[in-house]
C-alpha positions, -999 to +999 in steps of 0.1 A: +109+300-582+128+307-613+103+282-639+076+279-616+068+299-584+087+333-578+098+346-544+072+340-519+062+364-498+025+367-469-006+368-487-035+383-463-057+352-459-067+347-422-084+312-412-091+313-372-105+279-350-093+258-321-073+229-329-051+206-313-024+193-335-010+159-327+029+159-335+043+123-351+080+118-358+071+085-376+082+074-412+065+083-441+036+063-449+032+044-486+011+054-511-009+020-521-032+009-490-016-014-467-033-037-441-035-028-407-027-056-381-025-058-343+009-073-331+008-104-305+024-079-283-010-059-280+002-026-304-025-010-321-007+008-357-021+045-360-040+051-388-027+065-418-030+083-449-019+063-483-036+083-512-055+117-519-077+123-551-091+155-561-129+151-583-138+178-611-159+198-579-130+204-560-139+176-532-112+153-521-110+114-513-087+103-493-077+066-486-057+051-456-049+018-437-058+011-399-064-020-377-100-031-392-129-016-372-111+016-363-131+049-367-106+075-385-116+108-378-102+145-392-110+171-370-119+204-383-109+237-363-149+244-362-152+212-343-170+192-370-151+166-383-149+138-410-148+100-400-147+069-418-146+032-402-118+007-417-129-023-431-120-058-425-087-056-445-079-027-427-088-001-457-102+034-447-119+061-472-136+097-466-145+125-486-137+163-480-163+188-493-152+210-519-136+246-507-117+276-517-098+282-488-070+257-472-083+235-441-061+222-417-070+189-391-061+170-368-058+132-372-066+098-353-081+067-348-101+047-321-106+014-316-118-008-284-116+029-267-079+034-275-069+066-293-045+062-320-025+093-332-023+096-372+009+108-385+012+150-384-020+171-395-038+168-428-036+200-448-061+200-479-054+231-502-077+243-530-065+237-567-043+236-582-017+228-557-013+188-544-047+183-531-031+169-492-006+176-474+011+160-442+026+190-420+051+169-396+061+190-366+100+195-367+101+173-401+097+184-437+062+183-453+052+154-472+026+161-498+001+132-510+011+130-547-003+110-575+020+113-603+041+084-607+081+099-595+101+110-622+125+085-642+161+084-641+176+114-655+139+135-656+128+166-637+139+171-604+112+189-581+108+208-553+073+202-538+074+223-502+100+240-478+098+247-437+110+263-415+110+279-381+115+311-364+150+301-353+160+296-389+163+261-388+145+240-415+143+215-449+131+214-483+108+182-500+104+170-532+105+140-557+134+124-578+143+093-591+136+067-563+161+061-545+187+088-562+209+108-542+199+148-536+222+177-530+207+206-511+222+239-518+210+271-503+227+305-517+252+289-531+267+264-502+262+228-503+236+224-466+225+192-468+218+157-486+193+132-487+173+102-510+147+099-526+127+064-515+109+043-536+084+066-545+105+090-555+098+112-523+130+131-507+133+151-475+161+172-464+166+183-434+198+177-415+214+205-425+252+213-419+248+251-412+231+269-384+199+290-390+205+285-430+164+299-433+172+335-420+147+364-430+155+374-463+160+362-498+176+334-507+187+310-538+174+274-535+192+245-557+182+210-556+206+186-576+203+151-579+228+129-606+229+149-637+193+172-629+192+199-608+162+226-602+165+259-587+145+286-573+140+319-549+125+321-516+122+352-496+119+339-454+096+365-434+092+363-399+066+338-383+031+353-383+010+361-356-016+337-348-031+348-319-059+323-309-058+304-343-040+273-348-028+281-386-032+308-412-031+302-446-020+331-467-017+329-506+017+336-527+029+336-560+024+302-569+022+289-536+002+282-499+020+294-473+009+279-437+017+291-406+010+264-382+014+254-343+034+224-334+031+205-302+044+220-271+038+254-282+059+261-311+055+273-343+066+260-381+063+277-412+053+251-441+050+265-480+035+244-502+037+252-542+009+251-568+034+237-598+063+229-589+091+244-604+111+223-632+137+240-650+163+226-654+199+243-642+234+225-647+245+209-618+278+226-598+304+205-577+305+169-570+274+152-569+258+133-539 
């Protein structure tokens, strides 16, 4: 992307296992911990994922909120996985091992022998990138961020794009909470969205069909008087065969190729830095 990443195009990493991921069409969850409680009704909340922290090793801790006494787990395609028990206010926290290659796992909870599906599939990526990721089957990834949003009137940026073999698809990022964004892809308004509270925006319900055909193509986000803007060249889904992702490495970027519930398959790339130059915003404004 024109500042940051250039086009992005498949690397040749390969990362093969067996793993189921559990879809969730859920909102976004909050960065600061939130207690988990049981409603009078009986409804268990899932567990889920508030904040991610990468330590000078490479290792990652990861922080969440579930209904006290739940065991979280994060199963790895190998078949080991991670698990942590939530406390009495309903506060969870794990530690990944350091690596050099993206892992990818699934994500729940149990409690009184009742599964509880986490939101999506936890993607941790190596540095420098954002340290998580949530992959959301038909939804727009939402990276784990810890810089505070941008103010009013800073940097607009663009944090991940998906799509899937029919062309459909969104972008994600972070601007001023609660601003207005503007979506435009090769030079046509697609799409608008807002930022929330953290500053976190996804776009996805796009006014064209297919927009993410193979091929290059001119990415804009604008958003009051900041705008970013990029490159991104779509390739075909890869073949996974028996894996459930591969991760192949870009300029600047992770991309992941990724099975979805039901048999599907979604394309998410994830950038290192995002890009942040600035371009002079066209056309009305959201």
């Amino acid at each position: 992307m024109r500042g940051g990443p250039s086009h992005l195009r498949v690397g040749a990493l390969a990362l093969a296992g067996g793993l189921a991921l559990a879809g969730c069409h859920g909102a976004p969850t909050e960065h600061a911990p939130a207690k988990a409680v049981e409603d009078p009704s009986g409804y268990l909340s899932p567990p889920t994922l508030t904040a991610a922290a990468r330590d000078e090793a490479g290792g990652v801790t990861l922080m969440g909120a579930a209904p006290p006494k739940t065991e979280v787990r994060l199963r790895d395609p190998d078949g080991s996985a991670y698990s942590a028990t939530a406390d009495d206010d309903g506060v969870w926290e794990t530690h990944l091992s350091p690596s050099i290659a993206p892992r990818m796992f699934a994500f729940d909870g149990e409690l009184s022998g009742r599964l509880l599906h986490g939101e999506g599939a936890i993607l941790a990526l190596p540095a420098p990138g954002p340290p998580i990721v949530l992959t959301r089957a038909g939804y727009g990834a939402y990276p784990i961020v810890q810089a505070p949003p941008p103010p009013v009137g800073g940097p607009v940026r663009i944090l991940a794009i998906d799509y899937d073999g029919a062309g459909g698809g969104s972008v994600s990022g972070l601007a001023a909470p609660g601003a207005p964004v503007r979506f435009v892809l090769d030079g046509v308004a697609v799409g608008v969205g807002e930022a929330d509270a953290h500053g976190r925006f996804t776009v996805m319900d796009l006014n064209v069909g297919a927009p993410f055909h193979p091929g290059p193509h001119a990415i804009r986000i604008e958003s009051r008087s900041v705008a970013v803007e990029g490159d991104l060249t779509v390739t075909p889904p890869a073949q996974l065969g028996d894996a459930p992702f591969l991760a192949n490495r870009q300029a600047g970027a992770w991309r992941i190729d990724w099975l979805v519930p039901g048999g599907g398959q979604q394309t998410t790339v994830v950038f290192d830095l995002p890009p942040a130059s600035p371009a002079a915003p066209e056309g009305p404004k959201p």
